[in-house]
N, C-alpha and C positions, 0 to 999 in steps of 0.2 A: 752287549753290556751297556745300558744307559749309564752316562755323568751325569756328576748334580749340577742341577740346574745352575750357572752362573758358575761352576767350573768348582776345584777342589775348596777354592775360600771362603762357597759356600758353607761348607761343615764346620763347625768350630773345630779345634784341637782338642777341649776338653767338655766332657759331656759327666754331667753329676747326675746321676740316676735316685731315686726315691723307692721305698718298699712299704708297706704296708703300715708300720712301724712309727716312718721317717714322718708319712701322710696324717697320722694321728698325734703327734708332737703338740702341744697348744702354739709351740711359738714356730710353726710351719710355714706358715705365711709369710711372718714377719722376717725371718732367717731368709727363706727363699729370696724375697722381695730385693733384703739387702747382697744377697750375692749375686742377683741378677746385676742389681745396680752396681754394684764395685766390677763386674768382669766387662762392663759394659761392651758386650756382644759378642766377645771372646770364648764366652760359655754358654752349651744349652743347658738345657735343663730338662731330664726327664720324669712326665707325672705316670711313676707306675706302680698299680697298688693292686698285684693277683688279685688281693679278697678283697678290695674298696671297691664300693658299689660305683656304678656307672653315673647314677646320679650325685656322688661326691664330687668325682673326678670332673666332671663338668661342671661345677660349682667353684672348684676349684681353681680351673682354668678361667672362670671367669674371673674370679678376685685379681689372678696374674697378666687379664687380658692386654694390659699395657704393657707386658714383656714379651708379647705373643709373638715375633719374631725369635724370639730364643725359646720356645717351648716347643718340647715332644711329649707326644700320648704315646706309651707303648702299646702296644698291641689292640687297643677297644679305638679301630675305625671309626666307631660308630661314636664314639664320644670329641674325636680329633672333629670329624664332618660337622657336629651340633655346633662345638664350641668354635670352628673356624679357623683351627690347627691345620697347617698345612706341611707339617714332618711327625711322620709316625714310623716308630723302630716297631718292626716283625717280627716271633718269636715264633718256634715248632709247633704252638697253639693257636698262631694270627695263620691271617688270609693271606693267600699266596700275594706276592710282592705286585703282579697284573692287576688281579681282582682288586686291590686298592689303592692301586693307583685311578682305575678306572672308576671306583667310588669318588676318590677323592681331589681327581682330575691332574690334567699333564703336570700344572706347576704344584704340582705334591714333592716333596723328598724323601725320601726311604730310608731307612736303614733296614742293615735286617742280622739278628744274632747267628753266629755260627760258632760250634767244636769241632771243626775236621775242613781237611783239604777241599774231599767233596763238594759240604758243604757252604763251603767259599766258594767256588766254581760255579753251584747253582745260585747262587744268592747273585752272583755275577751278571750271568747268563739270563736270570729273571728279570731283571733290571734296576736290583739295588741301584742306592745311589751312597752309602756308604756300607759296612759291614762291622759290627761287634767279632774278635774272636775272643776266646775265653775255653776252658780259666785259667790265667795264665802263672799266678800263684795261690797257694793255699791260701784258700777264705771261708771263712763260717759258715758262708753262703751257700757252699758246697762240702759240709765235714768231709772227713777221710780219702779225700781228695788232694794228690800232691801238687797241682797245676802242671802244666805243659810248658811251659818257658818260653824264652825268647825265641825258639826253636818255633814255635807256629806261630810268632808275629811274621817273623822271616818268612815260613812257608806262606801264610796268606796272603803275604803283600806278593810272593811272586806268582803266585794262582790268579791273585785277584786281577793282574795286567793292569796297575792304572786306578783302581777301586779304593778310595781313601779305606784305612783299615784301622780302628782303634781297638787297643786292647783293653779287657776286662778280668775282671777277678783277682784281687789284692793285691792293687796298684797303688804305692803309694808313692809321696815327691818324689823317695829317693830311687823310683826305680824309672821314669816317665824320659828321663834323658837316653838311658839304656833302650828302650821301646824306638825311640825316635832311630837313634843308633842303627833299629831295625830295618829301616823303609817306613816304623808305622806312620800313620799321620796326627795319632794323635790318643787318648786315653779316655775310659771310662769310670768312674769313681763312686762307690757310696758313703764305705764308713770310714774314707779317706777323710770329708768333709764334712758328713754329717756327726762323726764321733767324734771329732777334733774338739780339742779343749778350746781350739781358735779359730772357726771356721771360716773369717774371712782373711785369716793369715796362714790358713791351708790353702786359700785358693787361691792366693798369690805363689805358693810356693810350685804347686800343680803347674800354674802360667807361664811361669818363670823355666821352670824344665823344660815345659814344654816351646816354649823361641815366642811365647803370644804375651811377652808382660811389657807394658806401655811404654 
């Protein structure tokens, strides 16, 4: 099992993730920009758009290239490598966690998503350097889907041995202290922040759960 680089404080605690949706907003940039700036390092930020072309996402990354130590490319290598990204989250569709590291060289960081025991084990064993599990409550993201609970933050962090573990899927303030409760290290969020009537007093409240508010 590889550690992230510069040990667990490398990963932030809170990671706000991006969809398809979030990336076509007009005021995307400017919103991202500002909650980069207000979490001042405390938060990544991930650019991930299934159906946004690869030539977006790299466009994109570069308007943000001044926050480029809080940014993650999910799963498109190939646009983290262009733009000079060096944390890419994994997904059942991305290249195995070797193969991109080796693209993207030793001082790369990983994440990589997981739903099952198993697949914390392997994501481990590959050499994540942190791990998504999910879905931990019901989220749109996932209709008719009840989540998995607290109950596989617990399991992954004791699989994971050591492996920072953030939860995902309808995580909102009030549930991120409970998660810590867990062993996690820390949470993943979309329409916690991006739906928020007040999104950079959502992401204070995320920080504040989670033991990272200044």
């Amino acid at each position: 099992m590889a550690a992230a680089a510069g040990g667990v404080g490398a990963v932030p605690r809170l990671h706000v993730i991006t969809d398809d949706e979030v990336l076509a907003r007009r005021d995307f940039l400017a919103l991202a920009a500002d909650l980069l700036r207000h979490a001042d390092g405390r938060a990544a930020l991930h650019l991930r758009g299934p159906g946004t072309s690869g030539a977006r996402l790299y466009r994109l990354a570069g308007d943000l290239r001044r926050y480029r130590p809080s940014l993650v490319v999910n799963d498109r290598v190939d646009v983290a490598l262009a733009a000079g990204i060096r944390r890419v989250q994994l997904g059942l569709r991305s290249l195995p966690p070797g193969i991109a590291r080796s693209i993207l060289g030793e001082g790369a960081l990983l994440g990589v998503s997981t739903h099952s025991a198993s697949a914390v084990r392997a994501a481990a064993d590959g050499g994540a350097d942190w791990i998504f599990v999910g879905t931990i409550y019901p989220t749109p993201s996932h209709p008719g889907e009840p989540g998995r609970g607290l109950s596989a933050v617990q399991e992954a962090v004791v699989v994971g041995e050591g492996l920072p573990v953030l939860a995902i899927g309808g995580v909102g303030p009030e549930h991120v202290r409970g998660i810590r409760a867990m062993g996690a290290h820390g949470a993943a969020v979309i329409r916690g922040i991006w739906e928020a009537a007040d999104p950079l007093h959502a992401i204070n409240e995320y920080l504040e759960g989670l033991g990272t508010e200044n």
